[in-house]
C-alpha positions as CSV (number, residue, x, y, z in Angstrom):
1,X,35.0,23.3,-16.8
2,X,34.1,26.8,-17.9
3,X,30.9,27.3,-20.0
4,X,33.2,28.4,-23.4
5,X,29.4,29.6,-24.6
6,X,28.3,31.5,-22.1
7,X,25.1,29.4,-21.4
8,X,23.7,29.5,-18.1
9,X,22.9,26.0,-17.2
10,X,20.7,23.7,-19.2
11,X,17.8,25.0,-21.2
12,X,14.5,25.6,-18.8
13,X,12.2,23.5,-21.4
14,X,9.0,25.0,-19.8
15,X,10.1,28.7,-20.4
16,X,11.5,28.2,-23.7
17,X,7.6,26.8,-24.7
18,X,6.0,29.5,-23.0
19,X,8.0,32.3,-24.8
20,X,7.8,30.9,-28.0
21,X,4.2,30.4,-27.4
22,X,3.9,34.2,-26.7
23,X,5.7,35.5,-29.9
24,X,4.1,32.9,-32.2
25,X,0.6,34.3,-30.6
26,X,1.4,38.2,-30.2
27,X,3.3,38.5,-32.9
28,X,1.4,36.5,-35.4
29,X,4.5,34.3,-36.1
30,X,3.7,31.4,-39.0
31,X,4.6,27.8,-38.3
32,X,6.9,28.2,-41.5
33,X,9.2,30.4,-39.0
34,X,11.5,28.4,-36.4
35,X,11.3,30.9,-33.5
36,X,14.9,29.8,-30.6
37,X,14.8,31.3,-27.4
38,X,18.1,30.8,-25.8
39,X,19.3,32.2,-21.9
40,X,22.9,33.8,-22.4
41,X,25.5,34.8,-19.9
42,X,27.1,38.3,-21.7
43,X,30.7,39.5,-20.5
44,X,31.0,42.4,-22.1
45,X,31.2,45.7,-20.4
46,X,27.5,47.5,-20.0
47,X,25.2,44.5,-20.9
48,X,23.0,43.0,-18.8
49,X,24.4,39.2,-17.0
50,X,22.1,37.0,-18.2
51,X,19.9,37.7,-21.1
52,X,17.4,36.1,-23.1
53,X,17.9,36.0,-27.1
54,X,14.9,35.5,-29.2
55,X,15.8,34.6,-32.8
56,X,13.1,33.9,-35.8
57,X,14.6,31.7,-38.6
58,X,12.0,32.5,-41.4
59,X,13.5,30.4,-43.8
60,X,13.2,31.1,-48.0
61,X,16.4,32.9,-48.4
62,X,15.6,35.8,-45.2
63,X,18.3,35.9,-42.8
64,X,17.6,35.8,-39.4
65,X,15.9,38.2,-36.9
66,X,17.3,38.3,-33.0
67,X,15.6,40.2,-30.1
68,X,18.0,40.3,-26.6
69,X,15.7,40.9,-23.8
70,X,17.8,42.1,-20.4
71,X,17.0,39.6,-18.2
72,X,16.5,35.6,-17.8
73,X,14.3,33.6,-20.1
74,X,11.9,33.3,-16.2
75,X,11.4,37.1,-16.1
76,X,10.3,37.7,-19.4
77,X,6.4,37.7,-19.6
78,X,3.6,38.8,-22.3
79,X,4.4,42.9,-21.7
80,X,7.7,42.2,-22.7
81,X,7.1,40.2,-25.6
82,X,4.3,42.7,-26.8
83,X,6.8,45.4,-26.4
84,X,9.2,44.0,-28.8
85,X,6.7,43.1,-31.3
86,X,7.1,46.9,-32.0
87,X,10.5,46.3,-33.6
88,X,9.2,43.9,-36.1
């Protein structure tokens, strides 16, 4: 059966911790703020095939705040996460 949502495969539970670990730490996220990290498969024209989709969910009546990273959720390290924390 085709993946309707474009997810790659089940969540990988120990990078999902590690990058939320990184943008609660490097970007000096609250633990008020839900921070998702999904691993998406995109099929539009010019993006990326997999990419990795950091949302914060601050809560309080503030919408939400997504980040797409071009890569898998395995590639993305600290640098990466440090360099986003720029469009804060």
């Amino acid at each position: 059966m085709d993946d309707i949502l474009g997810l790659t495969g089940p969540p990988q539970s120990a990078d999902v911790k590690r990058i939320k670990a990184l943008v609660q730490d490097q970007w000096g996220v609250p633990d008020s703020v839900v921070v998702m990290v999904s691993e998406l498969h995109c099929h539009e024209d010019g993006c990326p095939d997999v990419e990795t989709v950091i949302a914060l969910m601050p809560g309080g009546g503030r919408g939400p705040e997504s980040f797409k990273v071009p890569m898998p959720m395995k590639m993305v390290d600290r640098s990466i996460i440090a360099a986003l924390r720029d469009r804060l």
